[in-house]
PDB file of N, CA, C and O in Angstrom, chain B, residues numbered from 101:
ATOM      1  N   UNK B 101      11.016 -10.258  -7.753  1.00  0.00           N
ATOM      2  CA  UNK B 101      10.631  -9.558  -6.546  1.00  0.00           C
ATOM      3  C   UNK B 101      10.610 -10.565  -5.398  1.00  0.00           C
ATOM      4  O   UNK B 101      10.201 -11.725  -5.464  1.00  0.00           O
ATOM      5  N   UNK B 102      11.140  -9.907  -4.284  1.00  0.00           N
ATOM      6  CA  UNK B 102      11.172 -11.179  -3.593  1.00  0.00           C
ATOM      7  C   UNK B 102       9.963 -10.329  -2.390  1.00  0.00           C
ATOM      8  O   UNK B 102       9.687  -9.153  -2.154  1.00  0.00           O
ATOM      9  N   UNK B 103       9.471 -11.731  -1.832  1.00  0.00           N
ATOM     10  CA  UNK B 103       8.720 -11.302  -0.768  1.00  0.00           C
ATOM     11  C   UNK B 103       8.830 -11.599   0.836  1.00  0.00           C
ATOM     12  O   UNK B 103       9.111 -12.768   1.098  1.00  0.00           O
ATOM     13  N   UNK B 104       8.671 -10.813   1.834  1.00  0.00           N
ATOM     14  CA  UNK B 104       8.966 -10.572   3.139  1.00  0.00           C
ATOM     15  C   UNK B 104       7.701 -10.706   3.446  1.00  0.00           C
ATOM     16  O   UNK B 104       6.657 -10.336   2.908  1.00  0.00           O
ATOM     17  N   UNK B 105       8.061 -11.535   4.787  1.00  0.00           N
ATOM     18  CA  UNK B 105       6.510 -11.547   5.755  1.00  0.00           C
ATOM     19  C   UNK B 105       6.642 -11.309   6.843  1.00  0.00           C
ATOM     20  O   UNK B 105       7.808 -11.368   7.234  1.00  0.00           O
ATOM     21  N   UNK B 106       5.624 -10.947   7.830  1.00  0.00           N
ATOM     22  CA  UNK B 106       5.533 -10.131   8.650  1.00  0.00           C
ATOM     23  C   UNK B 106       7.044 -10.705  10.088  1.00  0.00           C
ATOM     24  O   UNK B 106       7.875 -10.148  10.805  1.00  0.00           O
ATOM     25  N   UNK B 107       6.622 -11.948   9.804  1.00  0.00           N
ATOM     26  CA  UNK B 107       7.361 -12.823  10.901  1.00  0.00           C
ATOM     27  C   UNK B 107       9.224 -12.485  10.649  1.00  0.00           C
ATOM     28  O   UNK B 107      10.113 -12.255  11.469  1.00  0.00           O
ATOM     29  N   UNK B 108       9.237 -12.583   9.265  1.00  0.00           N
ATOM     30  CA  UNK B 108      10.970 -12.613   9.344  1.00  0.00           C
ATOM     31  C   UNK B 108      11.210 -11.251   9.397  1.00  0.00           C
ATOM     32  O   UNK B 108      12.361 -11.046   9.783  1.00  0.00           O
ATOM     33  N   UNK B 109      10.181  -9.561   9.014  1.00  0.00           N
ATOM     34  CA  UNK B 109      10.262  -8.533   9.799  1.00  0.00           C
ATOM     35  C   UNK B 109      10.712  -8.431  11.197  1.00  0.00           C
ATOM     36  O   UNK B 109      11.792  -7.956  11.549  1.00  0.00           O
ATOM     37  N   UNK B 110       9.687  -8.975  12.062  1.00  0.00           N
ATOM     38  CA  UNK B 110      10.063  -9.387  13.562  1.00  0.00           C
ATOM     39  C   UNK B 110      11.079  -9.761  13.655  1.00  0.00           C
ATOM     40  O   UNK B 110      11.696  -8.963  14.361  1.00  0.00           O
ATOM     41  N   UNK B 111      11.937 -10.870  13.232  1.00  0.00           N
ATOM     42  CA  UNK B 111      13.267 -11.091  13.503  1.00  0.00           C
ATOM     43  C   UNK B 111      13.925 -10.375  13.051  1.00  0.00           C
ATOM     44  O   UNK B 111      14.774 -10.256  13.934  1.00  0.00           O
ATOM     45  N   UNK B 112      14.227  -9.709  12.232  1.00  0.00           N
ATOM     46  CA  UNK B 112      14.919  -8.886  11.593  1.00  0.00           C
ATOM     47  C   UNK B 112      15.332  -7.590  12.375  1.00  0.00           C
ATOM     48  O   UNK B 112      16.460  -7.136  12.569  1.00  0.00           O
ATOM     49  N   UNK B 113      13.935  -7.055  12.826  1.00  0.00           N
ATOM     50  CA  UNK B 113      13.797  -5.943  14.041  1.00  0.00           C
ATOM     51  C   UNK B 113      14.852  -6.087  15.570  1.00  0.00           C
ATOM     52  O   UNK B 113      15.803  -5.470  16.052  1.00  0.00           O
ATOM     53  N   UNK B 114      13.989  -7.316  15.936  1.00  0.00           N
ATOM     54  CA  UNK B 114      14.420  -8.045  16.715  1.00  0.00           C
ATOM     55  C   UNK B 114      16.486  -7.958  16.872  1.00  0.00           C
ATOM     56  O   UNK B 114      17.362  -7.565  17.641  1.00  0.00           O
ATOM     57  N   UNK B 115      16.370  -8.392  16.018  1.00  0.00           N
ATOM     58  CA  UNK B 115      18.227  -8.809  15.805  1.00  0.00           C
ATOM     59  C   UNK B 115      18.449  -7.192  16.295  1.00  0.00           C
ATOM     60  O   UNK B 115      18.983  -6.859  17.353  1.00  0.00           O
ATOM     61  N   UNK B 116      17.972  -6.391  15.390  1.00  0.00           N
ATOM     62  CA  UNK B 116      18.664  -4.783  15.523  1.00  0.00           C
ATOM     63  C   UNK B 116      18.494  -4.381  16.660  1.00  0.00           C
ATOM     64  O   UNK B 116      19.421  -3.983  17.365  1.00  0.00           O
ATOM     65  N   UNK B 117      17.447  -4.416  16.972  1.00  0.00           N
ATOM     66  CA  UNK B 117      17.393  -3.815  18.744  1.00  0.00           C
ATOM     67  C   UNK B 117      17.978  -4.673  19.608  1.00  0.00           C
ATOM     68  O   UNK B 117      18.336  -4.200  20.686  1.00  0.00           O
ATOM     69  N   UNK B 118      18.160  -5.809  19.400  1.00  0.00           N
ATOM     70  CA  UNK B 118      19.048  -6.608  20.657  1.00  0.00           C
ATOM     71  C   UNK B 118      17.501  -6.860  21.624  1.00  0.00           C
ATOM     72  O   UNK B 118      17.551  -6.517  22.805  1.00  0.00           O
ATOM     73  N   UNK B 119      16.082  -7.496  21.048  1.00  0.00           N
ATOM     74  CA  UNK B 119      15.383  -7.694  21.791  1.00  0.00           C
ATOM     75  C   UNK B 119      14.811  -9.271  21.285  1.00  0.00           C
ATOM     76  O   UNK B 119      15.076  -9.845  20.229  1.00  0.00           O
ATOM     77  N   UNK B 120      13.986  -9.719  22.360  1.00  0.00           N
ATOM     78  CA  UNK B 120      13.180 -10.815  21.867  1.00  0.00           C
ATOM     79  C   UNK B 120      12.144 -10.532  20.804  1.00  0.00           C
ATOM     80  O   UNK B 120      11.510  -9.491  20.636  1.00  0.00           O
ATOM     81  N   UNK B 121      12.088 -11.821  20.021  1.00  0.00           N
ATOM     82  CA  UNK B 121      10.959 -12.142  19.138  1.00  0.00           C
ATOM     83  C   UNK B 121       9.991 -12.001  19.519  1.00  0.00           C
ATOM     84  O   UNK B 121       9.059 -11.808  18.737  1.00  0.00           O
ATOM     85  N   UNK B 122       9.796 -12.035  20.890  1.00  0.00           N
ATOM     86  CA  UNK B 122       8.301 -12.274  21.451  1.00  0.00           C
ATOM     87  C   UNK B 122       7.758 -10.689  21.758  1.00  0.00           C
ATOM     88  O   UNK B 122       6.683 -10.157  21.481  1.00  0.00           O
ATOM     89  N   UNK B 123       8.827 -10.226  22.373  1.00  0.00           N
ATOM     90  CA  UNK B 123       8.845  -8.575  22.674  1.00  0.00           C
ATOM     91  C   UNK B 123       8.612  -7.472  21.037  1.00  0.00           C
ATOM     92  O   UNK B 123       7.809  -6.667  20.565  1.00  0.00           O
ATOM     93  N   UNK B 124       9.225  -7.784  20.877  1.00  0.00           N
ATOM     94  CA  UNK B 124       9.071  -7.133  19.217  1.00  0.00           C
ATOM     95  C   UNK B 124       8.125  -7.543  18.450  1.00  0.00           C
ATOM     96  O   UNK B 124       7.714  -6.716  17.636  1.00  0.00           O
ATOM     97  N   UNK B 125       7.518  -8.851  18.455  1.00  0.00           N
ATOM     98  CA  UNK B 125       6.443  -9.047  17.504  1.00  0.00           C
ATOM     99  C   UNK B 125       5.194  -8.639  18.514  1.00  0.00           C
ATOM    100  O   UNK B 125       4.115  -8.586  17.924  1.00  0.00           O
ATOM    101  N   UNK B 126       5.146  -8.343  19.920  1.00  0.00           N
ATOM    102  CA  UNK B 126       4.195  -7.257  20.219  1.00  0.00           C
ATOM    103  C   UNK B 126       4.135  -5.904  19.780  1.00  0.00           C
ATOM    104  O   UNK B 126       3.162  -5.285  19.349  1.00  0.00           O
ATOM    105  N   UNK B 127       5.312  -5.532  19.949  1.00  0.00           N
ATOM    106  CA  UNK B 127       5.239  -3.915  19.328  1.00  0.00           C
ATOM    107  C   UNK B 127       4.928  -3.869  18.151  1.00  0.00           C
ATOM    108  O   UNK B 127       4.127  -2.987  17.841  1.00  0.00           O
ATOM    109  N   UNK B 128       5.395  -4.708  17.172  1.00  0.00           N
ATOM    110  CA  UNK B 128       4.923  -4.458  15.648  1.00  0.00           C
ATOM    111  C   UNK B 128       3.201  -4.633  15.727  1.00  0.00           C
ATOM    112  O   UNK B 128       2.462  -3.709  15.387  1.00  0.00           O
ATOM    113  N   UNK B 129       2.639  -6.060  16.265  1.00  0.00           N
ATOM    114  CA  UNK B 129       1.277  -5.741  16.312  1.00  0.00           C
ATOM    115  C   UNK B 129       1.038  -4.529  16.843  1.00  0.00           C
ATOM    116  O   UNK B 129       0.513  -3.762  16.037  1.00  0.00           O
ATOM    117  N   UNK B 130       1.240  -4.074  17.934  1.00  0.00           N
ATOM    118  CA  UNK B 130       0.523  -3.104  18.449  1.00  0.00           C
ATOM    119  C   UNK B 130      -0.003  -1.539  17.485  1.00  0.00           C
ATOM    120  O   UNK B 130      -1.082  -0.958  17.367  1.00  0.00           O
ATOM    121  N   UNK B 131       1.577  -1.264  16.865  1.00  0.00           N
ATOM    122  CA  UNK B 131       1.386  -0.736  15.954  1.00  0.00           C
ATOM    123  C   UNK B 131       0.554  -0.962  14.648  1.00  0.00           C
ATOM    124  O   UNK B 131       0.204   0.000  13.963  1.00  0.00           O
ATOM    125  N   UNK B 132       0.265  -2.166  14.338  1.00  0.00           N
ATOM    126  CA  UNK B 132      -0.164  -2.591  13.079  1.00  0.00           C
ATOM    127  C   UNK B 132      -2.021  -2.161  13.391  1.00  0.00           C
ATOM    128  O   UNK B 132      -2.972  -1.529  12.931  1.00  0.00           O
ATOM    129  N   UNK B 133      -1.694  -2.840  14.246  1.00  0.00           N
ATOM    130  CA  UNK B 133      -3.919  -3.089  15.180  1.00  0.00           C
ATOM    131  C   UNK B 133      -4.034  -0.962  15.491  1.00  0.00           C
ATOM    132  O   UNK B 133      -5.117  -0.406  15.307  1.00  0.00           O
ATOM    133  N   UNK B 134      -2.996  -0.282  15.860  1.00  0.00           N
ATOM    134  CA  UNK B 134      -2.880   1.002  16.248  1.00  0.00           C
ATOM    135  C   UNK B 134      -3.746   1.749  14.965  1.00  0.00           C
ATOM    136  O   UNK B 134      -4.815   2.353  15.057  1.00  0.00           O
ATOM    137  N   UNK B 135      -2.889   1.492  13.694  1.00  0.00           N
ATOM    138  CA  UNK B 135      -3.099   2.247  12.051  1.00  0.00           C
ATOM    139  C   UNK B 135      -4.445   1.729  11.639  1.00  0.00           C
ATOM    140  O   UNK B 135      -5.259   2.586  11.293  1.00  0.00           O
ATOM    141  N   UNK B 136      -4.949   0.025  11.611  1.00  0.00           N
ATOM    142  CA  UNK B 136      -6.167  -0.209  11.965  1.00  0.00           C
ATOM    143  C   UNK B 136      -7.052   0.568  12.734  1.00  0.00           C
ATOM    144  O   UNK B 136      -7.517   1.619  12.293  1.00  0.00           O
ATOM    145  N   UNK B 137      -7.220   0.293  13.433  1.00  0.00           N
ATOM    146  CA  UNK B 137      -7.975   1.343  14.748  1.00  0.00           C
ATOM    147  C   UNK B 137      -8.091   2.862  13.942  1.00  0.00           C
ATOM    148  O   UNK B 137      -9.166   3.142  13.412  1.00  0.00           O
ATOM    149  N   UNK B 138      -7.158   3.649  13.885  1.00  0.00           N
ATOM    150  CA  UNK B 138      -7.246   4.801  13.232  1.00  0.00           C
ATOM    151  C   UNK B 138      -7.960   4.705  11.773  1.00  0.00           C
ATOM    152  O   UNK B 138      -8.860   5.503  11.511  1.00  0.00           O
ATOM    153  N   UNK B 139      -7.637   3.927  11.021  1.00  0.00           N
ATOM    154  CA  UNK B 139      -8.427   3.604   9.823  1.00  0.00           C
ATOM    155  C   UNK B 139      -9.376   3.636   9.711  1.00  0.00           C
ATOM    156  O   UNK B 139      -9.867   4.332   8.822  1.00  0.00           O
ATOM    157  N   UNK B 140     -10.272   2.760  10.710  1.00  0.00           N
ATOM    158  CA  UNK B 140     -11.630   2.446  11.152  1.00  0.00           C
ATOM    159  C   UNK B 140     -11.884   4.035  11.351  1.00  0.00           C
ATOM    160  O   UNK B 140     -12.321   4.802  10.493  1.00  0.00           O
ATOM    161  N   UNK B 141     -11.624   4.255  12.273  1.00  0.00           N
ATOM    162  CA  UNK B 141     -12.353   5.678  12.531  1.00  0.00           C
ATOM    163  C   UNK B 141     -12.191   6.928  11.780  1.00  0.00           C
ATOM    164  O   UNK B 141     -12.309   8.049  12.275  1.00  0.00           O
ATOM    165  N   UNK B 142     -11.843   6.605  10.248  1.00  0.00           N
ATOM    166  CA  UNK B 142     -12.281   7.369   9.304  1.00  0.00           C
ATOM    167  C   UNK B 142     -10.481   8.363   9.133  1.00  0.00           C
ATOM    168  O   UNK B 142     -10.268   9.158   8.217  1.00  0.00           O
ATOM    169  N   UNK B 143      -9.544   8.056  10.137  1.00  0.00           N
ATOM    170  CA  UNK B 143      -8.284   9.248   9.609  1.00  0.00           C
ATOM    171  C   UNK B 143      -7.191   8.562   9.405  1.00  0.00           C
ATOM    172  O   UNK B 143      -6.708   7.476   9.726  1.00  0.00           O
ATOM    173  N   UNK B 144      -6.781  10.022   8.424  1.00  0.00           N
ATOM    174  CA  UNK B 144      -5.672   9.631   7.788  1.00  0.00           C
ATOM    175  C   UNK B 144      -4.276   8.824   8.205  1.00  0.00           C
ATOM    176  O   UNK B 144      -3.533   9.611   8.790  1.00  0.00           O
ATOM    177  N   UNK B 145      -3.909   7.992   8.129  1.00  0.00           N
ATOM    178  CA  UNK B 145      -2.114   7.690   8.607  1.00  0.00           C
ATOM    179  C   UNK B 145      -1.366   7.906   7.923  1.00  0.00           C
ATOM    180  O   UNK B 145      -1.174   7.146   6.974  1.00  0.00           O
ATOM    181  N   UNK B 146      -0.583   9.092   8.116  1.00  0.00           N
ATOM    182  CA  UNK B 146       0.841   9.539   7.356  1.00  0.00           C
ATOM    183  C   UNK B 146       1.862   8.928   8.492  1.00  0.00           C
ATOM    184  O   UNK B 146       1.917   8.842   9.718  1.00  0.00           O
ATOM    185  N   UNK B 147       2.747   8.505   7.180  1.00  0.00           N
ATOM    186  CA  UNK B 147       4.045   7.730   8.137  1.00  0.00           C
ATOM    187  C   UNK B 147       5.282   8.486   6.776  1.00  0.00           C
ATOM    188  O   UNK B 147       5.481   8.008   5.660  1.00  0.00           O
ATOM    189  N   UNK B 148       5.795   9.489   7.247  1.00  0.00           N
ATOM    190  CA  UNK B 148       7.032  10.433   6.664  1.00  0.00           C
ATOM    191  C   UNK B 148       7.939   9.626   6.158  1.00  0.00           C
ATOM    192  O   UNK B 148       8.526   9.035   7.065  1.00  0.00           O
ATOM    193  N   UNK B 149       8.497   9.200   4.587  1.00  0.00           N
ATOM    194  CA  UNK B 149       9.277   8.960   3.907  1.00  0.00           C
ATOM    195  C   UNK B 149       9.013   7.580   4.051  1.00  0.00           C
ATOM    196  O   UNK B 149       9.884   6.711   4.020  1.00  0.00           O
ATOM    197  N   UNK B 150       7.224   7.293   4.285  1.00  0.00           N
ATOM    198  CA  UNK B 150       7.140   5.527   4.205  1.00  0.00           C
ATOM    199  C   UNK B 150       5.914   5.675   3.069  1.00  0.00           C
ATOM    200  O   UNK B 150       5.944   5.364   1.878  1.00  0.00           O
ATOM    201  N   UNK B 151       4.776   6.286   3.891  1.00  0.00           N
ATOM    202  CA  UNK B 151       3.595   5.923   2.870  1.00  0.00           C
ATOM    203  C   UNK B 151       2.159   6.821   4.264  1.00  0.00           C
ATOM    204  O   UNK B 151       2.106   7.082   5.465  1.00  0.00           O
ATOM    205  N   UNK B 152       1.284   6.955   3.024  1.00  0.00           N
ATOM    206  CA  UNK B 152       0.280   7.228   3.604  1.00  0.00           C
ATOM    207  C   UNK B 152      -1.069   6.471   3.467  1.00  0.00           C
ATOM    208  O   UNK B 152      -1.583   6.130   2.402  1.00  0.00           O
ATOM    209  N   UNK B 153      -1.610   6.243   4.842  1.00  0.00           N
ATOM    210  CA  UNK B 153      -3.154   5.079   4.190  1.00  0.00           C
ATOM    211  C   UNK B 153      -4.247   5.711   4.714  1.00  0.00           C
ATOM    212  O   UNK B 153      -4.186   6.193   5.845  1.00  0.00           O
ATOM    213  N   UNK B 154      -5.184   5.774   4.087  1.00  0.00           N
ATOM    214  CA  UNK B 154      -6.769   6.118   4.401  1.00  0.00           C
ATOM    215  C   UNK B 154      -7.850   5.007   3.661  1.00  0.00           C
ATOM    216  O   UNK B 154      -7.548   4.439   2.612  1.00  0.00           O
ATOM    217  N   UNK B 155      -8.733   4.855   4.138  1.00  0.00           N
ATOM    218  CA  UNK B 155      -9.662   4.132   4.088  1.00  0.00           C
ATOM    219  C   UNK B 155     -10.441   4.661   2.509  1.00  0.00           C
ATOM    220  O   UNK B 155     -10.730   5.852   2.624  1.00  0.00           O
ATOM    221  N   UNK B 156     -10.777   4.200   1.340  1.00  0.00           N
ATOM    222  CA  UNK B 156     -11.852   5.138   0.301  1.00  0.00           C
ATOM    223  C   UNK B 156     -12.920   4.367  -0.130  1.00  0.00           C
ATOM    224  O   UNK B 156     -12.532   3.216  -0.333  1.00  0.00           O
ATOM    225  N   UNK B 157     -13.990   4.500  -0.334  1.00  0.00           N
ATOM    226  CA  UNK B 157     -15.244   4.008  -0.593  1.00  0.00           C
ATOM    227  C   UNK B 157     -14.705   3.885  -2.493  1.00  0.00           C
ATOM    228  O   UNK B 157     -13.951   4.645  -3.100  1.00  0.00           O
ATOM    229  N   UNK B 158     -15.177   3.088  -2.823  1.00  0.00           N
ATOM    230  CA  UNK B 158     -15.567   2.543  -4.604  1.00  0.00           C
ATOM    231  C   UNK B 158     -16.150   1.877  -4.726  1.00  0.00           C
ATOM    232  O   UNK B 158     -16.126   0.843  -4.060  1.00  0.00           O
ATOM    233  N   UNK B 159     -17.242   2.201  -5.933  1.00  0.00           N
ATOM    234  CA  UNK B 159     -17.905   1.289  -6.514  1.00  0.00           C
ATOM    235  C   UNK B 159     -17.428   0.176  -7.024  1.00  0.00           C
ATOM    236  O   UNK B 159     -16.501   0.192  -7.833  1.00  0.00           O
ATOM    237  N   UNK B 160     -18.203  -1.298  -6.469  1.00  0.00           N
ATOM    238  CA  UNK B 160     -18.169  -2.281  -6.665  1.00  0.00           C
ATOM    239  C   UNK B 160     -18.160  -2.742  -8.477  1.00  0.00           C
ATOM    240  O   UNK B 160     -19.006  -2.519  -9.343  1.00  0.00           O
ATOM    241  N   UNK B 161     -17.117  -3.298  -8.535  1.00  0.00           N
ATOM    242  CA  UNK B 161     -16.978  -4.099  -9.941  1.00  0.00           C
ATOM    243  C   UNK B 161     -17.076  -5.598 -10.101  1.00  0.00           C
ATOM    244  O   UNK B 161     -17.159  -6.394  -9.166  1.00  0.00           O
ATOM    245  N   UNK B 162     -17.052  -5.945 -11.604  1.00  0.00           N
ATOM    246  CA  UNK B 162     -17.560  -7.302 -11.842  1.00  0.00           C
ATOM    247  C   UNK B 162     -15.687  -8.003 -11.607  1.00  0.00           C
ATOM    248  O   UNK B 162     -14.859  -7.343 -12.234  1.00  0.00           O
ATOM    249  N   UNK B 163     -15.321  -8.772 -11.087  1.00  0.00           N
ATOM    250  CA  UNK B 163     -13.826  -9.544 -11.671  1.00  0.00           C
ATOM    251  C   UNK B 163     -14.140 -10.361 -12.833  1.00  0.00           C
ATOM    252  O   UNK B 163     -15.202 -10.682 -13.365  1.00  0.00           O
ATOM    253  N   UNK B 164     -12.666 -10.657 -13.126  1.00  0.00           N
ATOM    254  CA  UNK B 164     -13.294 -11.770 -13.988  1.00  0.00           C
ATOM    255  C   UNK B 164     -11.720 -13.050 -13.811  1.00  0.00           C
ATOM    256  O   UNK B 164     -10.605 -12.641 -13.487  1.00  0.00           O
ATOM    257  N   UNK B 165     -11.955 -14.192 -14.038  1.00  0.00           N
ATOM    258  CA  UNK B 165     -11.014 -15.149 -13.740  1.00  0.00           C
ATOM    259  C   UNK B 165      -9.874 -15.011 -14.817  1.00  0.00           C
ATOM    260  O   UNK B 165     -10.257 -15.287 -15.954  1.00  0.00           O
ATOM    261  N   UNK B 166      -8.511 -14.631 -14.694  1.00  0.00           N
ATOM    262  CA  UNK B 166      -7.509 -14.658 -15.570  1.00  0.00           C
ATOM    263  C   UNK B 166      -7.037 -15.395 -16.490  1.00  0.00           C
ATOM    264  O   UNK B 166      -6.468 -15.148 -17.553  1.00  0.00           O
ATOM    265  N   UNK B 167      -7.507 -16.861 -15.666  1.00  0.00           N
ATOM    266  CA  UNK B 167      -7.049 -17.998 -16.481  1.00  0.00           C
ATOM    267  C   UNK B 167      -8.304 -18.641 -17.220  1.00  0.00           C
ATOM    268  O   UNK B 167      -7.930 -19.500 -18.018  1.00  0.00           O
ATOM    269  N   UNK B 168      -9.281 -18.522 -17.195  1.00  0.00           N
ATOM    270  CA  UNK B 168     -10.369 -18.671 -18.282  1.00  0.00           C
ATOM    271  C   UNK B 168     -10.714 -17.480 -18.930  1.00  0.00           C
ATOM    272  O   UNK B 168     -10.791 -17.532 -20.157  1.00  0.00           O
ATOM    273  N   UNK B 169     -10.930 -16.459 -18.390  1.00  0.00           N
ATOM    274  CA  UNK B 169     -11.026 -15.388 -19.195  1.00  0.00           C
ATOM    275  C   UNK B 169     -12.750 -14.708 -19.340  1.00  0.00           C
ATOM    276  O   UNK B 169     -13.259 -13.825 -20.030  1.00  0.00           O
ATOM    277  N   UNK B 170     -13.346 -15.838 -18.096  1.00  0.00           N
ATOM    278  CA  UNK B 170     -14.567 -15.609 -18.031  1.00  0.00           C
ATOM    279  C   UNK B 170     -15.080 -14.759 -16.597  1.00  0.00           C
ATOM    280  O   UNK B 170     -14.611 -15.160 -15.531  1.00  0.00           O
ATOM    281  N   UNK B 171     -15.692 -14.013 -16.588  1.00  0.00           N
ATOM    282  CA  UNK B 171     -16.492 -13.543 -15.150  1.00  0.00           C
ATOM    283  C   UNK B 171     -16.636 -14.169 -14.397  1.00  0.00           C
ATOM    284  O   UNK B 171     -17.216 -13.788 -13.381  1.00  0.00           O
TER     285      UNK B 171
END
């Protein structure tokens, strides 16, 4: 699996629209801090043929460390 971070998104964007890095990695925040914001205030974000996020309360559990095998 390979992994993508937010920054080579931005360029990536960037390239396609024919805009700056600097211009585009505002809009992506804006949007990002936007779904935040909505989160916080308790509603849903549906984004059509991407994903949907809401905020859910759960009870707290114990972890435990993988590589010892202890709590």
């Amino acid at each position: 699996m390979k992994i993508i971070y937010k920054d080579q998104i931005i360029r990536e964007v960037a390239m396609k629209l024919d805009q700056s890095t600097s211009r585009t990695g505002t809009a992506i925040n804006t949007f990002l801090n936007l779904v935040r914001e909505k989160l916080a205030e308790g509603s849903q974000v549906v984004l059509i043929r991407f994903g949907s996020f809401e905020v859910k309360d759960r009870k707290g559990r114990i972890g435990r460390d993988p590589h010892s095998h202890q709590p």
